[in-house]
C-alpha positions as CSV (number, residue, x, y, z in Angstrom):
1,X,156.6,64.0,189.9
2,X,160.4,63.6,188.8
3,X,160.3,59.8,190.6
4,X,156.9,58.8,188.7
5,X,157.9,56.2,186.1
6,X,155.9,57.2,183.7
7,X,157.6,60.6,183.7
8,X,160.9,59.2,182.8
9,X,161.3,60.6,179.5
10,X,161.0,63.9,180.7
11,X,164.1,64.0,183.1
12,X,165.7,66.4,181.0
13,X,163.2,69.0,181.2
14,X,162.9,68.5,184.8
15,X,166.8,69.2,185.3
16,X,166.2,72.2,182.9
17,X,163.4,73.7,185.6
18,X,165.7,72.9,188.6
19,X,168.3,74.6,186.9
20,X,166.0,77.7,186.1
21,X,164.5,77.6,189.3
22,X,168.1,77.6,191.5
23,X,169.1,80.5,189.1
24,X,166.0,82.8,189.8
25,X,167.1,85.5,192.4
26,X,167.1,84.6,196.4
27,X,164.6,87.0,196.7
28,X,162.3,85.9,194.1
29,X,162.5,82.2,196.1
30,X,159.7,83.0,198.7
31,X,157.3,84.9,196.4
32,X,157.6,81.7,194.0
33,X,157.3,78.9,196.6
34,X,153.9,81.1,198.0
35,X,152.3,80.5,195.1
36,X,151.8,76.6,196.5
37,X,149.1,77.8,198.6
38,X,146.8,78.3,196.0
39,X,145.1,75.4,194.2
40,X,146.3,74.3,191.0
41,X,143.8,76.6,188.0
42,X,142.9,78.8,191.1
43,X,142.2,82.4,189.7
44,X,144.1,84.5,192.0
45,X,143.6,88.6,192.3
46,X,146.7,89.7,191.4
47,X,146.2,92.2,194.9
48,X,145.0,89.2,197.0
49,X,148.3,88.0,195.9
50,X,150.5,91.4,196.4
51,X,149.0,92.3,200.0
52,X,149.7,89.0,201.1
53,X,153.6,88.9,200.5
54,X,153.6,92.7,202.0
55,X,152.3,91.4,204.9
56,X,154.5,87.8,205.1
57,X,157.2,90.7,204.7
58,X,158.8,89.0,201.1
59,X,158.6,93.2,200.3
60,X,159.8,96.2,202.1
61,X,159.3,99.3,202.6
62,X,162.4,101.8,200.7
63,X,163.1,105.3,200.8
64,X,162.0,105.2,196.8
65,X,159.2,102.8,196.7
66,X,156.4,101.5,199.2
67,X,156.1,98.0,200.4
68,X,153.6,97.6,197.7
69,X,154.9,99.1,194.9
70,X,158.1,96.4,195.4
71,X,155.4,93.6,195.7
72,X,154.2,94.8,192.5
73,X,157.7,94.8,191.0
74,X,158.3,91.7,192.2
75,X,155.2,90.4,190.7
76,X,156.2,91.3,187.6
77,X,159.6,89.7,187.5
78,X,157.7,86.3,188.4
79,X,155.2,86.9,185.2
80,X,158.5,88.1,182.6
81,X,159.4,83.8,184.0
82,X,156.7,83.1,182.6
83,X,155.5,81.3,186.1
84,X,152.1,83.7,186.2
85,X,149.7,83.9,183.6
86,X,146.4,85.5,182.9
87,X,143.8,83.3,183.2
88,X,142.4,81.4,179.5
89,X,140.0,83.6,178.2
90,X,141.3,87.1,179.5
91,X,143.2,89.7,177.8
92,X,146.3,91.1,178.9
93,X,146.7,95.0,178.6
94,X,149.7,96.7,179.3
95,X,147.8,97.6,182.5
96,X,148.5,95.3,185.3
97,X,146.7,92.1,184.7
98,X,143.8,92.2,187.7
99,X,143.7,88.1,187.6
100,X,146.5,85.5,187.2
101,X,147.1,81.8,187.8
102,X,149.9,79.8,188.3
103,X,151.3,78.1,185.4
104,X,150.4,74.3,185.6
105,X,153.8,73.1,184.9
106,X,155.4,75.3,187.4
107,X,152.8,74.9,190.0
108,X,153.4,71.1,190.0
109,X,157.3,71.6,190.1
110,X,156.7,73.9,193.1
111,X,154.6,71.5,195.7
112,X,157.0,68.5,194.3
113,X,160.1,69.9,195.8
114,X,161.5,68.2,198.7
115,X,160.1,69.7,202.3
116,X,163.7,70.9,202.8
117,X,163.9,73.2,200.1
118,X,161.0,75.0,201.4
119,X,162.2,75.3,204.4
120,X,165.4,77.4,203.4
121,X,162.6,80.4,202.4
122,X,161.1,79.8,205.3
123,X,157.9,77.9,203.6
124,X,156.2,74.9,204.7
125,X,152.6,74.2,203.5
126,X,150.2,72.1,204.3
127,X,147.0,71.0,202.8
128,X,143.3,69.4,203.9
129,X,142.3,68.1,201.0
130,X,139.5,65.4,199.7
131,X,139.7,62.4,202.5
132,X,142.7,63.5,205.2
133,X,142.9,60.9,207.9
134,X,143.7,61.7,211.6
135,X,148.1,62.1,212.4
136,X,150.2,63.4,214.8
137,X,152.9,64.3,212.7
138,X,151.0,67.5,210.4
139,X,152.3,70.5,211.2
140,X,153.7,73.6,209.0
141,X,153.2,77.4,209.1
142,X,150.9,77.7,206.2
143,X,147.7,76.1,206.4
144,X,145.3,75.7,203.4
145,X,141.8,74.5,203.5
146,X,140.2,73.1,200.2
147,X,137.1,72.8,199.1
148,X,137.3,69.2,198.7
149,X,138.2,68.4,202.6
150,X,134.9,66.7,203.9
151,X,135.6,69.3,207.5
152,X,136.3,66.9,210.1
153,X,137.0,68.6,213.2
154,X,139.2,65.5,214.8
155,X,141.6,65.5,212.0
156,X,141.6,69.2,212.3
157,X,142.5,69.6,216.0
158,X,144.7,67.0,215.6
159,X,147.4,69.4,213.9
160,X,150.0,71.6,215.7
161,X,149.0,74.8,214.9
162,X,151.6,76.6,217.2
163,X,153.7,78.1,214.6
164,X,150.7,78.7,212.2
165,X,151.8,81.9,210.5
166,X,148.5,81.6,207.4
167,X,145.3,80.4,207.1
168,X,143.4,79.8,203.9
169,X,140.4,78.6,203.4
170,X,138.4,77.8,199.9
171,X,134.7,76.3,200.4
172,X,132.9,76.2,203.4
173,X,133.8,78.0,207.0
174,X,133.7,76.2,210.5
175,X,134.0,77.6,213.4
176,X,136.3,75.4,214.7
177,X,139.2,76.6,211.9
178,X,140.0,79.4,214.6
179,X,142.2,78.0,217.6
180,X,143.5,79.6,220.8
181,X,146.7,77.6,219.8
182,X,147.1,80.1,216.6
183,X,149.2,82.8,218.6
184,X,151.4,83.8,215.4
185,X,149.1,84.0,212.8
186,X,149.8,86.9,210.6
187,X,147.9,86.4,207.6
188,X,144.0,85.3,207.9
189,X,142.6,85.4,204.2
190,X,138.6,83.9,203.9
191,X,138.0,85.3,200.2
192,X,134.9,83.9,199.3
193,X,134.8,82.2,201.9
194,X,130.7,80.7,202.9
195,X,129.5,80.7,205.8
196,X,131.2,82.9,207.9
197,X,129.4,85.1,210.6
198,X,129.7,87.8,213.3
199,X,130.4,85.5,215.9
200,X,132.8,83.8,213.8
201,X,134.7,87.5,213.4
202,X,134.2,88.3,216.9
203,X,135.8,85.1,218.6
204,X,138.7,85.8,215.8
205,X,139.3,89.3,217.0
206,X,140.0,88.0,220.5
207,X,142.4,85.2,219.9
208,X,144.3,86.4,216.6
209,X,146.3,89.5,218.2
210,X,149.2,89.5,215.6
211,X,147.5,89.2,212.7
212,X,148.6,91.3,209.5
213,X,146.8,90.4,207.4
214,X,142.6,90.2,207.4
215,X,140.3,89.4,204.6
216,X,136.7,88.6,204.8
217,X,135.9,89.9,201.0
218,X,133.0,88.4,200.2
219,X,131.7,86.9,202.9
220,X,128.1,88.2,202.5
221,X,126.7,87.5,206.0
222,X,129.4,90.0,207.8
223,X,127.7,93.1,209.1
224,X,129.5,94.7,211.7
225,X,133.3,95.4,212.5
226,X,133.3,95.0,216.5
227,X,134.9,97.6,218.2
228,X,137.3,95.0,219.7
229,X,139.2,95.1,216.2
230,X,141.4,97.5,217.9
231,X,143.1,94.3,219.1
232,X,144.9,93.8,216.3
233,X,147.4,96.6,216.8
234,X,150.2,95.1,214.0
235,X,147.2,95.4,211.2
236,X,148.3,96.7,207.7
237,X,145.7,95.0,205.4
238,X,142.1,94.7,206.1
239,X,139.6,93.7,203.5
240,X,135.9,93.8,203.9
241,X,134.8,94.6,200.9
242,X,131.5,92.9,199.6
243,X,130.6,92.0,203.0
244,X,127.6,93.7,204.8
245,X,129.5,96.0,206.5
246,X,128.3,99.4,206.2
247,X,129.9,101.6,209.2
248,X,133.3,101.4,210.2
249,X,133.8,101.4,214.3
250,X,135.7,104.3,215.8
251,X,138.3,102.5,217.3
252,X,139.8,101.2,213.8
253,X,141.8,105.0,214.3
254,X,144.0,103.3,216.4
255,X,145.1,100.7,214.2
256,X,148.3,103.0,212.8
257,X,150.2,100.7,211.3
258,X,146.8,100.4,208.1
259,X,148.1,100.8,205.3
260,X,144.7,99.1,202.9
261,X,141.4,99.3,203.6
262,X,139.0,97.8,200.8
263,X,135.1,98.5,201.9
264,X,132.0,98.6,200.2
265,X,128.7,96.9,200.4
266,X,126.8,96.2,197.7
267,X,123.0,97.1,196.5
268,X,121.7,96.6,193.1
269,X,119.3,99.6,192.6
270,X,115.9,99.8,190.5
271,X,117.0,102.6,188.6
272,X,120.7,101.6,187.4
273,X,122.0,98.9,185.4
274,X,124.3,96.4,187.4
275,X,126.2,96.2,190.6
276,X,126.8,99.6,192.3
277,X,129.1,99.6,195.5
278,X,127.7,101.7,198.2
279,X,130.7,103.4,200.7
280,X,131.2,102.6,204.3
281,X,130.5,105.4,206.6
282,X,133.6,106.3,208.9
283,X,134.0,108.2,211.8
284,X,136.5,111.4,213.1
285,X,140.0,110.9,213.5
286,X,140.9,108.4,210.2
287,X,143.6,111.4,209.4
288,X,145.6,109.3,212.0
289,X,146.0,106.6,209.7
290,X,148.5,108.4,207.6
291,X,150.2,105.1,206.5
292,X,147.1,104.5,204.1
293,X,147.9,104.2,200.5
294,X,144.7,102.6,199.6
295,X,141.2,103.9,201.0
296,X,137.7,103.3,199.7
297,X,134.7,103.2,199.6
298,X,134.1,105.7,202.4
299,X,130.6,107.4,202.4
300,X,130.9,111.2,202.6
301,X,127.3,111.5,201.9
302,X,126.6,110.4,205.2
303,X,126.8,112.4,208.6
304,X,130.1,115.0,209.1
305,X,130.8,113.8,205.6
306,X,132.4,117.3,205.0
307,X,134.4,116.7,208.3
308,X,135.5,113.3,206.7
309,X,136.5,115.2,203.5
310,X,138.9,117.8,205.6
311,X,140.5,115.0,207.1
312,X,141.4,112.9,203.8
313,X,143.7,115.8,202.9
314,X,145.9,114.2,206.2
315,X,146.5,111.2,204.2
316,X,149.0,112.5,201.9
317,X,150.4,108.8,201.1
318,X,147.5,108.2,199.4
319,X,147.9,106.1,196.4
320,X,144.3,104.7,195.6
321,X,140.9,106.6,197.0
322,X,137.1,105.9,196.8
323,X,134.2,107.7,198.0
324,X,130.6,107.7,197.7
325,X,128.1,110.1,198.1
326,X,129.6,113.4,196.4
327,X,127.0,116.3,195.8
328,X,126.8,119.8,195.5
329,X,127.0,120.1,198.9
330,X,130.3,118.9,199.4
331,X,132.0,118.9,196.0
332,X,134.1,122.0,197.1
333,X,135.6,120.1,200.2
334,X,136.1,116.7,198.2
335,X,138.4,118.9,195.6
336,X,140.0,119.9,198.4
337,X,140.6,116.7,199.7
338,X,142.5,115.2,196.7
339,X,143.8,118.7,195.4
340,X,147.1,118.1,197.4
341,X,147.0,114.3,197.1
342,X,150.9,114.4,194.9
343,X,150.9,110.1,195.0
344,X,147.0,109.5,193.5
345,X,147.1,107.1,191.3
346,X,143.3,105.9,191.7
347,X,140.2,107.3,191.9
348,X,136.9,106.3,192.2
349,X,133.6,109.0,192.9
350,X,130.0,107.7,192.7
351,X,127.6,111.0,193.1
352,X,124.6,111.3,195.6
353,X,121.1,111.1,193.3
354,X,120.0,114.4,191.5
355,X,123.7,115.7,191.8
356,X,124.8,114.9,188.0
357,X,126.6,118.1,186.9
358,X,128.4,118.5,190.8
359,X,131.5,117.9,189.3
360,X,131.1,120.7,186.3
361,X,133.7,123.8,186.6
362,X,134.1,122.6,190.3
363,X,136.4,124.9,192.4
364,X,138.7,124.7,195.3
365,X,137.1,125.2,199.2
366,X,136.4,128.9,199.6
367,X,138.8,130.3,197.4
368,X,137.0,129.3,194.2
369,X,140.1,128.2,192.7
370,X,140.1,126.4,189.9
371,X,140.1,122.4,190.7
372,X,143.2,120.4,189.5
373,X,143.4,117.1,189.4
374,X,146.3,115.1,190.9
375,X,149.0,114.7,188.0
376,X,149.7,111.1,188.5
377,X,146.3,110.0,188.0
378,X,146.1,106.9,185.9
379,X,142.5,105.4,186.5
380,X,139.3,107.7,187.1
381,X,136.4,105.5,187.8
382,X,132.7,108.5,187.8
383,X,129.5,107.1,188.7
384,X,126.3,108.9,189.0
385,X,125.2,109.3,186.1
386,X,127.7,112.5,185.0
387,X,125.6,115.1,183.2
388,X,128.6,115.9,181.2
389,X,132.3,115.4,180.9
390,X,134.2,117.7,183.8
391,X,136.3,119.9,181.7
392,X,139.1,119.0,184.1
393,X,139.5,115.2,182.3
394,X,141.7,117.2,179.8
395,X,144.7,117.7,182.4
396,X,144.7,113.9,182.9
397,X,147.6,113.6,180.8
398,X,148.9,109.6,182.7
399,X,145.2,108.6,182.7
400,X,145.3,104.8,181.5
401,X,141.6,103.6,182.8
402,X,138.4,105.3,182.4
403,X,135.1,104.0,183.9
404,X,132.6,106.3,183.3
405,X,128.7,106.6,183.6
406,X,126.5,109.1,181.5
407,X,123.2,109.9,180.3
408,X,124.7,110.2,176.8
409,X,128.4,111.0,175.5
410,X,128.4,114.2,173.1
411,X,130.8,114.4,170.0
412,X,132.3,117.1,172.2
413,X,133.1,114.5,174.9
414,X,134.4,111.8,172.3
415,X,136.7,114.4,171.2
416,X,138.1,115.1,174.6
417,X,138.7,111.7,175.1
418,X,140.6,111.2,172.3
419,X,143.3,113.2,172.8
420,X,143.9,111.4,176.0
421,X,147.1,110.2,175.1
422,X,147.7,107.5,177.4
423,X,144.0,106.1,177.5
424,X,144.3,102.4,176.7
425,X,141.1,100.8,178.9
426,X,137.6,102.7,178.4
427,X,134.0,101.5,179.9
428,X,131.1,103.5,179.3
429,X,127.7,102.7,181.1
430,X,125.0,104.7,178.9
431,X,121.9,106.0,180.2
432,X,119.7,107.7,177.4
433,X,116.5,108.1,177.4
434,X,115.9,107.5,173.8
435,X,118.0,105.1,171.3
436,X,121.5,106.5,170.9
437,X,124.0,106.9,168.8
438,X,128.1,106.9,169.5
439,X,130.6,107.9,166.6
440,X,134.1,107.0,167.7
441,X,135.5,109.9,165.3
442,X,137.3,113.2,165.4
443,X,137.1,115.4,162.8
444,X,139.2,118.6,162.4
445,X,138.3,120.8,159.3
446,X,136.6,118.2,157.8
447,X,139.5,115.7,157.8
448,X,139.3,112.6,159.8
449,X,141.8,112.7,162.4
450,X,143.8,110.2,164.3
451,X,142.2,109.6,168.3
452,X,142.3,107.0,170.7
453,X,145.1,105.6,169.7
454,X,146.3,103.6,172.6
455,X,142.7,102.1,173.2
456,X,143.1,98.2,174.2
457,X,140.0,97.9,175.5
458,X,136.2,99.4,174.5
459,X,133.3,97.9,176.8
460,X,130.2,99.8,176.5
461,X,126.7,98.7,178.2
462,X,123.5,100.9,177.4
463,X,120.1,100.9,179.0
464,X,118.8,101.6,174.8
465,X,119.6,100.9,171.5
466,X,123.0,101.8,170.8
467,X,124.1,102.9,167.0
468,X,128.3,102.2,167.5
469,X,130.7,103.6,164.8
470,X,134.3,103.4,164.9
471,X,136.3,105.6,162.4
472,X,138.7,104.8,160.5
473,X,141.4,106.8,162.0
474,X,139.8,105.5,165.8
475,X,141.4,102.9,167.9
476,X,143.7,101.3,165.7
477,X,145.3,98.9,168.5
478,X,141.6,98.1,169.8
479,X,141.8,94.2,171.3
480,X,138.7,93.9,172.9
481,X,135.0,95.4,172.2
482,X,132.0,94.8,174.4
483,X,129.1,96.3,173.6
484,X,125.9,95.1,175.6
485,X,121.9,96.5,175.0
486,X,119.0,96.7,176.3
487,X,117.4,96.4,173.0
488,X,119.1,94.9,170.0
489,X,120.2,97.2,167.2
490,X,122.1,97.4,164.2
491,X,125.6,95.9,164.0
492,X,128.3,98.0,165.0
493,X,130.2,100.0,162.3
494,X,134.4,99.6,162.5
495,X,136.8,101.0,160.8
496,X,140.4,99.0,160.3
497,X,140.6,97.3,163.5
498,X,143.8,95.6,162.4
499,X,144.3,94.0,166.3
500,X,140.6,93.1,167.9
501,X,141.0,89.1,169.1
């Protein structure tokens, strides 16, 4: 870009961005120069993104933090350069943003330097792309497959994949992407990917031994896990969420080195509104996965589900939890299991049909102690419908993010959530069986009082008509409101929303 003529005028803000980019911190370097493999206006997760320098090893592991949780920081020091972005059209909250992309500029800058620079952080990336004609010379350790390449399998075997340490691919799968030659790949990532089948994961099981890194999230027609994924005894990330996966294999116990596992297939059922994600049953023996800081959706509906529930209280490092199919049955175990969980950060509980009010004045295993919730708990994701609010939300004193499905939300319930200090992000999904009505407002003898102060973000969905009012004193920093109907209805009623964009 700098040697284009037409870009001649600009040579003093490209010695500006060389000079910004040689100050950044050595250990920054890699984290920015990975951000080439994505196409330019890709919308990135920002844990797609994270998981994928644990695993290249750009973040370690430290008596104070977790791999992750320094991935995280040091995805955070890349956004304060103003080198990630949310995407156009999203709102930033002071949560961490869930999508990103690479700023434009930057981006360019990045896949213009020369090869040699990459190669100092150990980064050298190579792109198919549109029309690529047959050579001997392509080589690199980071291969990325666009959509645009037209697949030809004689260019492709024409490349030296021998030091091949990641594969992207964007589009279309073939199942001639996967060589014997790729001995060192560590990081396999199919996001999205079309096309991809149970052979395909099979034959990949067998010749990728080292891999890291595995993601087949949302490759539809994957059904089954083989056995044979015990192979891959150096895996820490493994995502198969939105596949068709609904049983994990036995043998994924003796993968200790897990530390993710992102499950959960989905079904769109007659009687709810929208996507619901239904949990992958497991088998005996996941308590020896106690590296897992991130776990979900596991079924413990299903089959020894109680047994499963015993053995979640193993994984103490457990930082983000889901589960599926908690009843009345199995409630007392399933406070059990996160009672002594001291690191939760995340948690997300869909109840079994006909089991509303499981979660109501719930108690601890046989001693009928009184249930408390982890104290670091920032986002509580309860699907079922709840009958009503467990009384236990009150203690949530960190809780940032709160999904939450109901029949209907009382003005007891809105007054419980608006002393949640911390609340900024609230969705409600509204089930009632008449037309409702919701009045965002606190009242304490007969003054309007200040509540939900911190609210960012209001999204509310409702199978009726839905009568909104927002006091005066509600949400004064609200940002964004969603509201979405069934039926249409009357306006919603706001008070001074001084910040809604």
């Amino acid at each position: 870009m700098e040697t284009r003529q037409d870009f001649a005028r600009l040579q003093d803000l490209f010695g500006w961005t060389h000079s910004y980019f040689r100050s950044c911190p050595d250990f920054l370097k890699p984290c920015i120069f990975y951000l080439s493999i994505f196409p330019k206006s890709e919308i990135i997760r920002r844990r797609r993104l994270v998981m994928r320098w644990v695993a290249e090893g750009y973040s370690k592991f430290q008596e104070s933090d977790s791999a992750e949780e320094n991935a995280e920081e040091l995805f955070a020091k890349i956004v304060e350069l103003s080198m990630i972005q949310p995407p156009e059209r999203t709102l930033s909250t002071n949560r961490r943003m869930v999508w990103c992309q690479v700023s434009a500029f930057f981006h360019e800058y990045i896949i213009s330097r020369p090869k040699e620079e990459n190669v100092t952080f150990a980064l050298e990336v190579f792109a198919l792309n549109g029309c690529c004609r047959q050579t001997s010379g392509r080589t690199g350790r980071h291969l990325i497959i666009e959509k645009s390449w037209e697949r030809d399998r004689i260019v492709f075997e024409s490349i030296d994949l021998s030091r091949l340490r990641s594969l992207t691919v964007f589009g279309d799968w073939k199942s001639f992407f996967i060589s014997e030659s790729m001995k060192v790949l560590r990081v396999l990532d199919l996001e999205n990917t079309t096309g991809v089948t149970d052979k395909d994961l099979r034959e990949m099981l067998k010749v990728l031994p080292r891999l890291k890194f595995l993601s087949l999230r949302g490759c539809s027609k994957i059904s089954n896990l083989p056995s044979s994924v015990d192979n891959l005894r150096q895996l820490q990330i493994l995502d198969v969420r939105y596949t068709s996966i609904v049983t994990m294999p036995a043998s994924i116990t003796k993968l200790e080195k897990l530390q993710y596992i992102r499950a959960g297939t989905i079904t769109t059922p007659v009687d709810r509104k929208g996507l619901q994600l239904v949990g992958v049953k497991v088998g005996s023996g996941v308590k020896k996965l106690t590296l897992l800081h991130t776990l979900g959706i596991v079924n413990v509906g299903a089959a020894r589900g109680k047994a499963i529930l015993k053995e979640l209280r193993n994984l103490t490092q457990l930082r983000k939890l889901g589960v599926s199919g908690v009843s009345k049955k199995n409630s007392k175990e399933f406070c059990s299991a996160i009672t002594g969980h001291s690191h939760l950060e995340s948690l997300s509980v869909s109840l079994h049909k006909d089991n509303q009010d499981c979660l109501d004045g719930m108690s601890v295993g046989t001693t009928n102690e009184t249930f408390r919730p982890p104290k670091k708990l920032q986002s509580l994701k309860l699907y079922g419908p709840v009958k009503q609010l467990p009384i236990w939300i009150k203690q949530l004193s960190n809780l940032r993010k709160l999904n939450l499905e109901m029949d209907v939300l009382s003005e007891d319930d809105i007054g419980v959530l608006g002393v949640l200090q911390e609340l900024c992000i609230l969705r409600l999904l509204l089930n009632p069986v008449h037309d409702g009505e919701v009045k965002f407002c606190v009242m304490k003898a007969g003054v309007e009082e200040r509540c939900y102060r911190k609210i960012k973000v209001l999204e509310i969905a409702s199978r009726s008509m839905l009568n909104l009012t927002i006091g005066a004193e509600a949400m004064e920093n609200l940002e964004l409101l969603k509201v979405g109907c069934c039926n249409t209805g009357p306006l919603p009623k706001f008070g001074a929303l001084k910040h809604l964009k």
